[in-house]
C-alpha positions as CSV (number, residue, x, y, z in Angstrom):
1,X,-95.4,-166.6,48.9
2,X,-95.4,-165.7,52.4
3,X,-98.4,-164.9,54.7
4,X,-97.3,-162.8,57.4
5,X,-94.2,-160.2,58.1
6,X,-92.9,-162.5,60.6
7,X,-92.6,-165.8,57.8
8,X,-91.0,-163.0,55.3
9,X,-88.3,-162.0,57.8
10,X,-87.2,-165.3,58.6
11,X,-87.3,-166.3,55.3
12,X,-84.3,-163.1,54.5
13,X,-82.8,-163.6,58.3
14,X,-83.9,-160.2,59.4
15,X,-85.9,-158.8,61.9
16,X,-89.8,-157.9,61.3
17,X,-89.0,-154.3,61.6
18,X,-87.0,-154.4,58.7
19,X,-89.4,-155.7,56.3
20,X,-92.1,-153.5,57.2
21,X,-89.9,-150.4,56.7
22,X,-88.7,-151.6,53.4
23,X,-92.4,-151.9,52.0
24,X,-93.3,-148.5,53.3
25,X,-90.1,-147.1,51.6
26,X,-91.7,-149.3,48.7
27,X,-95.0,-147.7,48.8
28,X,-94.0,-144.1,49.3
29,X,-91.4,-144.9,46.3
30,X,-94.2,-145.5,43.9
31,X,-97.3,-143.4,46.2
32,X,-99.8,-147.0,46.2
33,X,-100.8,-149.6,48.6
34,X,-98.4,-152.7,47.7
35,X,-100.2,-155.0,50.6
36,X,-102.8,-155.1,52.5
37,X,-102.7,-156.3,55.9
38,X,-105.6,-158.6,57.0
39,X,-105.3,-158.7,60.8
40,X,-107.7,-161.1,61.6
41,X,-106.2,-163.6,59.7
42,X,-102.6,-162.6,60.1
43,X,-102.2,-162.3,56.6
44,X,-100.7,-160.2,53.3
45,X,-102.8,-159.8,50.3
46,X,-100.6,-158.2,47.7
47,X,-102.9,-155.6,45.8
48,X,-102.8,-155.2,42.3
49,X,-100.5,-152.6,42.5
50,X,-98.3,-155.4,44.7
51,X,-98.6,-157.6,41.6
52,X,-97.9,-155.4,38.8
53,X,-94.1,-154.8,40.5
54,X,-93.8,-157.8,41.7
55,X,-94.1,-158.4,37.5
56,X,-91.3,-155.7,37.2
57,X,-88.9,-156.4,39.9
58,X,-88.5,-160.4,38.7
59,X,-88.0,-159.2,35.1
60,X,-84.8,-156.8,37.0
61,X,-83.9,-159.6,38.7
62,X,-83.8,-161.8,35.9
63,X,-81.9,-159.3,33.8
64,X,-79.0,-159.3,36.9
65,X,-78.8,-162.8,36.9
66,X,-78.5,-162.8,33.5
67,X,-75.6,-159.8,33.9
68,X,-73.5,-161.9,36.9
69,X,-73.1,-164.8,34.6
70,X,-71.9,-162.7,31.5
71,X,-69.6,-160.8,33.7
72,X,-68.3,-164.0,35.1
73,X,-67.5,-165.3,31.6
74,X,-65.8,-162.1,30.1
75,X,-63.5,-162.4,33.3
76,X,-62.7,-165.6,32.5
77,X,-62.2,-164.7,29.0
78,X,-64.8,-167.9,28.2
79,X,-67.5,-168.5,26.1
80,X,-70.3,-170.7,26.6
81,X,-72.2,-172.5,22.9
82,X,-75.0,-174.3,23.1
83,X,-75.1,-177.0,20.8
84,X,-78.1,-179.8,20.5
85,X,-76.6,-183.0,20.0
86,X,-77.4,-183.5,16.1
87,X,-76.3,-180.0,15.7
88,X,-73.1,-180.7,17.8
89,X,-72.1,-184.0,16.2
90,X,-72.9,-182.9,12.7
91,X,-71.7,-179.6,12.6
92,X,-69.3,-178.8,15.8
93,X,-65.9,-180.9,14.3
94,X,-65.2,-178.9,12.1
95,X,-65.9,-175.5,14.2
96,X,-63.7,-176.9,16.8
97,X,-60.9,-177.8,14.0
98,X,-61.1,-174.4,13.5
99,X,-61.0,-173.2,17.4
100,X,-58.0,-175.3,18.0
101,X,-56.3,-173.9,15.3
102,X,-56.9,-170.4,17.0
103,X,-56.0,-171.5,20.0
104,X,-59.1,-170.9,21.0
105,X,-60.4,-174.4,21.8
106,X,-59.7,-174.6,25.7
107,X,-62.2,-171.1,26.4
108,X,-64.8,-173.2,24.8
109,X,-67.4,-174.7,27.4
110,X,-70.9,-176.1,25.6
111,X,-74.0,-177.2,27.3
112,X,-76.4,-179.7,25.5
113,X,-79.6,-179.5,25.2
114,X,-82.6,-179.8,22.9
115,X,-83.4,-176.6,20.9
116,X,-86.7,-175.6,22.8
117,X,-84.4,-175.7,26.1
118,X,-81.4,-173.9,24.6
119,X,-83.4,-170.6,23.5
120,X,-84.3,-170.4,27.1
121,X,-81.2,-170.9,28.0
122,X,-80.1,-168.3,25.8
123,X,-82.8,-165.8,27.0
124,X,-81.4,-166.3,30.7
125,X,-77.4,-165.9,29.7
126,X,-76.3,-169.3,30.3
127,X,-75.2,-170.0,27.3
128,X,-73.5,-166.7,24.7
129,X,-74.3,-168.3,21.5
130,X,-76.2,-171.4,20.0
131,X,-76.3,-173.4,17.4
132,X,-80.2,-174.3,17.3
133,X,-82.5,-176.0,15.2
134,X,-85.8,-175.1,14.2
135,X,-89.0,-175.9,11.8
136,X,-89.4,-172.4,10.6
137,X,-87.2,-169.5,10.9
138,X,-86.3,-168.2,14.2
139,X,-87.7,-164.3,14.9
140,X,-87.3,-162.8,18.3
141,X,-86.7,-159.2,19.4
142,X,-84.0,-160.1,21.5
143,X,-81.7,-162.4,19.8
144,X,-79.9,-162.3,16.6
145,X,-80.8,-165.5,14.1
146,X,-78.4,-165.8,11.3
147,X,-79.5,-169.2,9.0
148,X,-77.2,-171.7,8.1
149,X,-78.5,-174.9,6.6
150,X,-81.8,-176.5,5.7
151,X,-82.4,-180.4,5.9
152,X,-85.0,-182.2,5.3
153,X,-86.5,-185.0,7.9
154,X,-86.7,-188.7,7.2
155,X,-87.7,-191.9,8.8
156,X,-85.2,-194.3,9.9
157,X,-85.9,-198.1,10.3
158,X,-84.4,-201.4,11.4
159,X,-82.5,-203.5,8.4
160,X,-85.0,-206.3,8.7
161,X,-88.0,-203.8,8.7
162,X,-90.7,-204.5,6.1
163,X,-90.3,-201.0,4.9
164,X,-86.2,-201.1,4.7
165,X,-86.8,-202.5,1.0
166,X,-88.5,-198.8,0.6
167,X,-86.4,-196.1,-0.3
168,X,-89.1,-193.5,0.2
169,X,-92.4,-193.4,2.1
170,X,-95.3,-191.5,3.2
171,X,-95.7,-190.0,6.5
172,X,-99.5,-191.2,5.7
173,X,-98.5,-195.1,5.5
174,X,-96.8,-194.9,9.1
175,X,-99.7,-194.7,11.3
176,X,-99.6,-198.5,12.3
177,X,-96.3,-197.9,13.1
178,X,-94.7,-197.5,17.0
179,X,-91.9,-194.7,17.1
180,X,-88.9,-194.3,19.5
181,X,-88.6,-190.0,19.5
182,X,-86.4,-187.4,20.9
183,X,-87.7,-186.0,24.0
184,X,-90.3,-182.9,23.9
185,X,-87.6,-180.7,24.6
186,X,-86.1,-181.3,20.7
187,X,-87.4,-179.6,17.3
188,X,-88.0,-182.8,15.9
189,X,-91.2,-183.1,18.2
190,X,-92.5,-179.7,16.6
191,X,-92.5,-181.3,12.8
192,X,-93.0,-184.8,14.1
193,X,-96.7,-183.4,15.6
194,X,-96.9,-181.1,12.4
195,X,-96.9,-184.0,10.4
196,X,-99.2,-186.1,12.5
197,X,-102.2,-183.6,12.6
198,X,-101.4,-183.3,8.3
199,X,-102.3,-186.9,7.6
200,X,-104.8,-186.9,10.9
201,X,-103.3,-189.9,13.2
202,X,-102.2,-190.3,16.9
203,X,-98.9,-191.9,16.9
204,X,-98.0,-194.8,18.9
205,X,-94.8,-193.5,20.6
206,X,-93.5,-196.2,22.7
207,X,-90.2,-194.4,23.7
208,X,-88.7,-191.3,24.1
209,X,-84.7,-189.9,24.9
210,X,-82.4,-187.1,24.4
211,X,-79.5,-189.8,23.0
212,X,-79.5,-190.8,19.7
213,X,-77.4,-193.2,19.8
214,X,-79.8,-194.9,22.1
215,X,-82.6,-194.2,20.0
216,X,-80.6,-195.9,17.0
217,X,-79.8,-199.0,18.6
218,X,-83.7,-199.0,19.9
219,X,-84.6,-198.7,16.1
220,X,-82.3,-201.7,14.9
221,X,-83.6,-203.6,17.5
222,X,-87.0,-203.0,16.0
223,X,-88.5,-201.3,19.0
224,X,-89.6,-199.0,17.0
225,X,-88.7,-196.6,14.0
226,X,-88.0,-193.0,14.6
227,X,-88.3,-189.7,12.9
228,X,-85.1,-187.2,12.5
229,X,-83.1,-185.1,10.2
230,X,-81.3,-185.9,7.6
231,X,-78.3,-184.7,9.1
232,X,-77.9,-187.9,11.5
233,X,-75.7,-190.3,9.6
234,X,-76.2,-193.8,11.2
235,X,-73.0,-195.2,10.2
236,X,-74.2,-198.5,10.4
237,X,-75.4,-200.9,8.5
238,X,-78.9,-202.4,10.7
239,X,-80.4,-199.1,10.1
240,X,-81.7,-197.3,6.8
241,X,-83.0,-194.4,6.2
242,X,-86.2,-193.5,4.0
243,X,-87.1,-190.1,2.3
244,X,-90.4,-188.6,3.1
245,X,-92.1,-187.7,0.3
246,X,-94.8,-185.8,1.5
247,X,-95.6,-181.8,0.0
248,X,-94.6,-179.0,2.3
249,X,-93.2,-181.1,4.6
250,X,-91.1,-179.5,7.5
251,X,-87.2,-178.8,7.3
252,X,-84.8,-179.0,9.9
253,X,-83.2,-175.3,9.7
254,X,-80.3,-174.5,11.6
255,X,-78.6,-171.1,13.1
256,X,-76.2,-169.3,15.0
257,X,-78.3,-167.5,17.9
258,X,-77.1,-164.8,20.1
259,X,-78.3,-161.9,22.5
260,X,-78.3,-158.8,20.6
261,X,-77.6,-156.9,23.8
262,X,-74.7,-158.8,24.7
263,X,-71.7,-157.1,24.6
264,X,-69.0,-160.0,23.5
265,X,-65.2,-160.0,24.5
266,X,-62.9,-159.9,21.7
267,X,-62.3,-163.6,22.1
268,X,-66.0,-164.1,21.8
269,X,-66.3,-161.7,18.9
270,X,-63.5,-164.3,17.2
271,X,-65.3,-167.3,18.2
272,X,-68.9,-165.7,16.4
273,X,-65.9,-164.6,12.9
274,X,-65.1,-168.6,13.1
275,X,-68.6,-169.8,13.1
276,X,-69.8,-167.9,10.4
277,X,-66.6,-168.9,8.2
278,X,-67.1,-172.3,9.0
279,X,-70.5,-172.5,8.7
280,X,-71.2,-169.6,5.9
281,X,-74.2,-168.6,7.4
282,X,-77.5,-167.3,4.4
283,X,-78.9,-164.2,6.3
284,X,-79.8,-162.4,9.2
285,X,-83.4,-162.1,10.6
């Protein structure tokens, strides 16, 4: 924040005049003291009243942001998914089949992204709809969660593992164990530390990444073992997978997201038809 009229106005590349007559239009707008000028010390000290729109004009100029980017898309006819990378390598093939066959395939642009990162992405416009994954179900006021799928986690370790002769394990029996793990940003972190404080052991992660093909070849070369959905399919054979057998354990759900105030182009309304015939999605919440 700036201290002084002087630092404001260079900071916009106007002249001093100009800022003070803006706030006084300001504070005659909404009859209260925005700042207070300290002259000894050269300084502005925003009052509460300063602070309390200060609260309200960033949530305005959010919202435009939000509005110059939607409007840039419609122009372009485009539409933006956001697809984590399990999500997008599990799921998206057989979406984009179905885009292609539309040809709609070439308006697609998708940002990647673990699932934390894309709701906020989302919530700001730069993405229209996601595909996200989550430990519960997803419940927002401002954006429209329609479930798809439910998967349960598992535990994935190197062929010459002591535990690759298992088939299934408890979460319990892993805490001498080091783990290579998605980045903080994913789901899998949420259920990962949901399991952890369950059976009452700090982890020894030794490795984190938003790849998982990195994290896979990390695991068969016994760096560690790892903890993700069933969903990933290793496709290789110095890897296996164990099922958790713990009670109430977490599931990996996934669903279509979306801004229930964004108003979608027809081409974005198709995209949204495809999804949900592709992906059958269970309900609305």
């Amino acid at each position: 924040m700036q201290k002084n009229f002087s630092q404001v106005a260079d900071h916009f590349g106007v002249t001093q005049p100009t800022i003070t007559l803006a706030v006084q239009r300001l504070e005659r707008e909404f009859n209260a003291r925005l700042v207070h000028r300290d002259r000894v010390h050269s300084q502005l000290i925003v009052t509460d009243a300063g602070q309390q729109l200060d609260v309200h004009a960033s949530a305005v100029l959010r919202s435009l942001h939000v509005a110059h980017q939607e409007i840039d898309r419609l122009t372009q006819q485009q539409t933006v998914l956001g697809l984590p990378p399990i999500i997008e390598n599990h799921y998206f093939p057989r979406v984009a089949a179905r885009l292609q066959a539309a040809g709609m395939l070439e308006n697609i642009r998708t940002i990647e992204g673990g699932s934390k990162w894309l709701r906020t992405a989302l919530h700001d416009g730069q993405a229209d709809i996601g595909l996200l994954g989550s430990t519960a179900p997803l419940s927002y006021n401002s954006l429209v969660v329609e479930e798809f799928d439910r998967q349960p986690f598992s535990i994935f370790v190197a062929k010459n593992h002591p535990l690759a002769r298992r088939k299934r394990i408890t979460f319990s029996e892993l805490r001498h164990e080091r783990f290579v793990l998605f980045t903080r940003s994913f789901i899998h972190d949420s259920a990962f530390n949901q399991l952890s404080h369950r059976n009452h052991f700090r982890p020894n992660v030794v490795f984190r990444s938003a790849d998982t093909h990195l994290i896979m070849n990390l695991v068969a070369e016994n760096v560690g073992i790892t903890f993700l959905t069933a969903l990933v399919d290793p496709h290789r054979d110095d890897v296996v997978r164990l099922d958790l057998l713990d009670d109430e354990q977490p599931a990996f759900i996934s669903s279509i997201v979306y801004r229930n105030n964004h108003v979608m182009t027809a081409a974005q309304k198709r995209v949204l038809e495809i999804l949900h015939a592709t992906l059958g999605p269970t309900g609305s919440h």
